[in-house]
Structures are given as C-alpha cells and as structure tokens.
N, C-alpha and C positions, 0 to 999 in steps of 0.2 A: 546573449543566450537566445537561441532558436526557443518560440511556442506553439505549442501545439494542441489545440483543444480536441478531441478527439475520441468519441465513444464507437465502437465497432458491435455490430448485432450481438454474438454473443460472449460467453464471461471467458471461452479457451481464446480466441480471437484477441480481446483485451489485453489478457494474463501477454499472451505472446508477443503482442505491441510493446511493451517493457521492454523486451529483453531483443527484440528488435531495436529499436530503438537503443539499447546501450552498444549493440553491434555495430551499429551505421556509424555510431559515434567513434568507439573504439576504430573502424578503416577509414573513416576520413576527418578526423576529428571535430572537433567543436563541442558543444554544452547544450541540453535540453531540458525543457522544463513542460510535461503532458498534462493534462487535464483528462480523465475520461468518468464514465458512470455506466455499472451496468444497468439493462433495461429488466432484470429478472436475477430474483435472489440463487446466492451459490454458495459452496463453502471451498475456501481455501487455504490450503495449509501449507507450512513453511518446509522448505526442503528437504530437509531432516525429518519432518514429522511423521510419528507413526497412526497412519490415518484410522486402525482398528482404535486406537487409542483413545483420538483427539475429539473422532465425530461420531456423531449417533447416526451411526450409517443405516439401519431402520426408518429411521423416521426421514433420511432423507431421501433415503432407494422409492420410500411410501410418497414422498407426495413431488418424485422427480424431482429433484436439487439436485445439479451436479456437484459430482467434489473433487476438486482439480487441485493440483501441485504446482507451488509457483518456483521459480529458480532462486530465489534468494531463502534468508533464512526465517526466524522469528516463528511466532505462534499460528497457533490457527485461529481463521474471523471468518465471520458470514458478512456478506457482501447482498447488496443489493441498488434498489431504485433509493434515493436519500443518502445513500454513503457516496462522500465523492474522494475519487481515487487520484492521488499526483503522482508523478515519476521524474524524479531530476536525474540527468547524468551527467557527472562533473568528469573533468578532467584533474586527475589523483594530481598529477606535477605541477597544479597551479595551486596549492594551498598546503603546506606545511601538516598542517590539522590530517589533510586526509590521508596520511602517511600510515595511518592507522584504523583500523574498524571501530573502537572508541573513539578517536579523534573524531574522524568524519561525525560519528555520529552525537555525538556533543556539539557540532559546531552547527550542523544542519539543522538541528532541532533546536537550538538556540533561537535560531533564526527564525524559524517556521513559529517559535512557541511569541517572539515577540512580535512580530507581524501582526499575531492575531491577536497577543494582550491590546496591543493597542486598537484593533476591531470591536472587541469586546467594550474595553475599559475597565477590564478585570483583567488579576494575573493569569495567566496560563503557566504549568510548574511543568519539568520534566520531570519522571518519575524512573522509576526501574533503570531498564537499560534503553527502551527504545520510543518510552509511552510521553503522551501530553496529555493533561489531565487541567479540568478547570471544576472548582467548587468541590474538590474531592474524587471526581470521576473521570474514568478515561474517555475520549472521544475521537482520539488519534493512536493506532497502532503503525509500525514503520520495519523496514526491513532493509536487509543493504546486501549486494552481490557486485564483486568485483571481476572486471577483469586486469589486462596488463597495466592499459595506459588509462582507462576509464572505469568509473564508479556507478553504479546503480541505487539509488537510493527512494523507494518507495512508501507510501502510508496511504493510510487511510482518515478520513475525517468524516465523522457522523453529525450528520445535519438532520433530517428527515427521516430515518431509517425507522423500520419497524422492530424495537427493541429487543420483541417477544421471541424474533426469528430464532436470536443468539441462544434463548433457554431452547428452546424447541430441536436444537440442530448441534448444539455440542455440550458434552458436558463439562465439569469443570477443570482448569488446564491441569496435566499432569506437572506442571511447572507452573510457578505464582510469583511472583514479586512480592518482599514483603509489605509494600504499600495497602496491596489489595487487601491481607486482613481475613481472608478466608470468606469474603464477600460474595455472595451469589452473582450471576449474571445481569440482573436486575438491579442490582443493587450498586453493580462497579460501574457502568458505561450510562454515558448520556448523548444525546445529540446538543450541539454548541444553534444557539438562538440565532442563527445565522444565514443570511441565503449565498446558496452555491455560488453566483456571479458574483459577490461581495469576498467570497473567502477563494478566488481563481485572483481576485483586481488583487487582495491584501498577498497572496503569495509571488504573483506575477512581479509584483512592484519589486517587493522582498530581494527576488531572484535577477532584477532588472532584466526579465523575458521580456523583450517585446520583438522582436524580429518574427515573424512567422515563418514555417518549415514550408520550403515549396514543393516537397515531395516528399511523405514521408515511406519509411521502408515496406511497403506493400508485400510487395513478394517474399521476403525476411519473413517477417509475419503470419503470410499463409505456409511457406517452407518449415517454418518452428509449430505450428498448430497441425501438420500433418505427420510431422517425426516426433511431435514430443507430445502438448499441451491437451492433445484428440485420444490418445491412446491410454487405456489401463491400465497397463504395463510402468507409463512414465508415474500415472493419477495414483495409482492404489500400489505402487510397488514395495511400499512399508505398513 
C-alpha cells in the first residue's frame, strides 16, 4: 500500500485530494493510505446532507468558515488545526468484506479501532454505524464512497481540536445514533490523548503503508476543486 502524508493550503483542495486519489486508484490500480490536516477550521457535510439543516450557516457566513460538500456519505463535522484526517482506498475484489458498505465498514474500523486500543491501552468500541468512541465519546467519524473497482474510505480523528468550534458551527444532528443519548456536542466528542505522528506510525503499521506515492494526482485535484469542491452550486446545493 502506497503513503501519502499530505496537507494542501486549503480545506476545498484537501476535500478533493480524496477523491482524487480514489480516481488515480480506480485507472491504474493499487491501495492508498493519506494523511492530511487542515491549516484553518471548516465544516463539512456528507453528500446527502441538507446544509440549511445541518450547519448554522450564520455563524459561519459571520466569522468566514467555509462549508463544503464532500463526495461520500455520513454526517456533518467541523474540521480543523488538531483534527487529523485519513483516507484509504482499497481495492473492493481483494477482500470479501468489502462486497458490501456494511462489510467494508466493520472490517476497516475494526482495524483502525484496534490499532489504536492497543496505542491507547484502553479499548476503543465501534459505535453506530460508522463512529469509534473511547471512554464513552466519539473521536472518530468515517465515511465511505465507492466506485467500480475501488473504495474510498475516510475519517476523522480528534486529537488537539477546538471542541467549542462543533457547538458554535452546528447544531444538533438531524439524525443521532442511539449511543449518543441526546447528548450535547460537549458532551459526546473528545480529543483521544494522542500525538498526530504516533496515531499516522499506529495506522500506517495497521494498513502495512509504507511505500511512498511518487507522484500524486495533482492535476485530479485541482480539475475536481474547480468543477466541483470551489463552487456553490456543488457546496450549498441541498
């Protein structure tokens, strides 16, 4: 599996490196495993979402936060400096499991959730359908977009993050897991006692990434951030 550590200036640029990256995969095959982090807080919501709904677009029009649409599915999260973002893309016909959107996603987050119990030496539990959760609270939210031959499977993980952003920029989801309990924002999510390069070495391993990418899709990237990830139309069209 190709790795790629890789934060780009801003969070449309990022967003679009995913999904780049699952294209480059999908036309010449093989597996990747991303590292990135934005440098400035953002909110992004999952494909489906309706963003009048999800985000307090007030408060974030007021203090410039963009709010971008990513190509896969799941909830909406605020993103920033302290949250660090992965992106694997597997190859669907090399694992039984990913035959399915459930499958895949029990099987990836199995993985990701034991990597890091044993980082911790605490358990890390799955929760819902796509969450990792340690001491009671989420820390990790995840999403999956497929294409023919290839899978996209991305998350989040809260290390550093400013907790406060999440009350401040969304309210609460129109959809809950029953884990959550009707739990404020404050109250569900934590940052895991951990440094970024410790939880990149415990997934890296995980995933046996060690090969580096000796080019990755540049051009993909800026092509999807000026048709898609840049534009209003893609961001606010629900």
């Amino acid at each position: 599996m190709q790795l790629l550590d890789l934060s780009l200036p801003t969070p449309a640029e990022n967003l679009a490196g995913d999904e780049a990256l699952l294209d480059d995969c999908e036309a010449r095959g093989g597996s990747a495993l991303r590292f990135w982090e934005s440098p400035v807080p953002f909110v992004v919501v999952g494909y489906a979402n309706a963003v009048a709904s999800e985000v307090n677009l007030l408060a974030c029009d007021a203090a410039q936060v963009p709010v971008l649409r990513r190509c896969s599915g799941g909830g909406t999260v605020v993103q920033g400096p302290g949250c660090l973002n992965y992106a694997l893309v597997l190859e669907i016909a090399g694992n039984p499991a990913f035959a399915t959107v459930s499958g895949a996603n029990q099987f990836i987050l199995r993985r990701n959730a034991a990597a890091l119990s044993a980082l911790l030496g605490e358990a890390v539990a799955l929760c819902g359908d796509t969450d990792l959760v340690w001491r009671g609270r989420k820390f990790s939210g995840n999403a999956q977009r497929r294409r023919r031959t290839h899978l996209l499977f991305h998350g989040t993980v809260l290390l550093g993050f400013e907790l406060a952003l999440v009350e401040k920029y969304l309210p609460l989801p129109t959809r809950q897991p029953a884990y959550r309990e009707a739990r404020s924002h404050g109250q569900f999510i934590a940052n895991l006692p951990l440094s970024s390069a410790a939880v990149k070495r415990a997934l890296a391993e995980a995933w046996q990434a060690c090969e580096g990418i000796a080019a990755w899709p540049e051009e993909q990237t800026r092509r999807l951030v000026r048709e898609r990830y840049a534009l209003a139309e893609w961001n606010r069209s629900r």
